[in-house]
N, C-alpha and C positions, 0 to 999 in steps of 0.2 A: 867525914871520917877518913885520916889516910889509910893507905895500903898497908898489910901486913903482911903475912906472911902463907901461904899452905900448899897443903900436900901433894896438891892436884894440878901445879903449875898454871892456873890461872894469872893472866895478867892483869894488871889494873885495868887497861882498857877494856879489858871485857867486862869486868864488873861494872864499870862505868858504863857499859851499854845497857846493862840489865839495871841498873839505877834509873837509869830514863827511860825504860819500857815500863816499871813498875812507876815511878815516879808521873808518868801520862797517861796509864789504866784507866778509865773510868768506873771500872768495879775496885778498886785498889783506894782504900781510904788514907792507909797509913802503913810504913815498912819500916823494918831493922833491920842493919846489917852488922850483924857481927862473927864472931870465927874465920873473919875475910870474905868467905862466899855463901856465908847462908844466912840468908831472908828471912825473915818471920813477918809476916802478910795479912796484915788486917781485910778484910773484902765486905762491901756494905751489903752483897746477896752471896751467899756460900760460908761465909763464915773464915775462920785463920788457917795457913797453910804455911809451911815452912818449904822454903826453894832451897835445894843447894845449888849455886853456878859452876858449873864444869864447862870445860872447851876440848871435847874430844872430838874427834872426824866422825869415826864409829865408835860408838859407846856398844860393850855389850855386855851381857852376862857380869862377867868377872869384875867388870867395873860399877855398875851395878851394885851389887855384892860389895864394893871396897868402898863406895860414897856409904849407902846401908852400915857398916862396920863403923865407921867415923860418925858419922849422923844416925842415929837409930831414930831420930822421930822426924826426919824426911816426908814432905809429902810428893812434893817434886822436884822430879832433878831432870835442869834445866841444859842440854846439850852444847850448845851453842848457838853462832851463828846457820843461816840457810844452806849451808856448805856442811853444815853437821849434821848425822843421823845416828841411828842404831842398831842392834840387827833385830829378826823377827824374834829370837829367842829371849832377848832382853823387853821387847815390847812386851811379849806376852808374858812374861813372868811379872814385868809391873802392872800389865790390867789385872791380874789374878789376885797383887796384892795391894791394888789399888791405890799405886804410887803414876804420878803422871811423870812421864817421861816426853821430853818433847825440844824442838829448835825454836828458832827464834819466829819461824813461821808459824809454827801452832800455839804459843805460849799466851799471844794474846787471848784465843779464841778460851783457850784451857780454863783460864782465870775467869772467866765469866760465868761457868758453870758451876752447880755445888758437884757433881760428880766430876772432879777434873780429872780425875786420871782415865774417864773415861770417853773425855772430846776428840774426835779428830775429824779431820776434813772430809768431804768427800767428794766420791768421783761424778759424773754426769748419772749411771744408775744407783746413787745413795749408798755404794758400797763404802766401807773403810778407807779413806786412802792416806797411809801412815807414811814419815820421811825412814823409808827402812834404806839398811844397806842389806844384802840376800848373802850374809856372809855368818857363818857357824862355828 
């Protein structure tokens, strides 16, 4: 499929990253990409998910809220590359509504779970550890 067009200034190349993250998944049977950046996601344990592809630094709130406004049936929305985060206040408003938010670090691990919006990494004592920026 070529490039098209959106809102959120995504470039080809990064679509084309997340083409080959989903395209090499192991939980990932089969995907669609249409609207330019959002996924619809077959998965053989979890079941279907829709990705939007965004490339912000920090994702927060407000943006959030503007992929949600565009996409109402989002399940995740996917950051960018390991240089991308978001802040705490957007984390938690997507655990609460059970939208997985995540970079390119966690998006593997995400996909593998039926609860994805609720994966992330952890520290050496099992706590949380989420790619946040500490900015509000």
């Amino acid at each position: 499929m070529s490039n098209g067009t959106n809102d959120f200034g995504v470039t080809y190349p990064q679509i084309l990253f997340m083409e080959r993250i989903l395209g090499g998944h192991a939980n990932v049977t089969s995907f669609d990409r249409s609207n330019d950046i959002q996924f619809d996601i077959e998965r053989a344990r979890g079941g279907e998910c829709q990705l939007i592809c965004i490339n912000e630094y920090t994702c927060g709130l407000i943006h959030v809220l503007s992929v949600l406004s565009k996409f109402p049936e989002v399940n995740i929305i996917y950051v960018g590359g390991n240089w991308n985060s978001y802040t705490l206040e957007a984390k938690e408003y997507c655990l609460e509504a059970r939208l997985g938010l995540y970079n390119s670090a966690e998006i593997n691990g995400a996909l593998h779970r039926t609860d994805f919006w609720n994966y992330h990494r952890k520290d050496k004592k099992g706590n949380p550890e989420y790619e946040l920026t500490f900015t509000r």
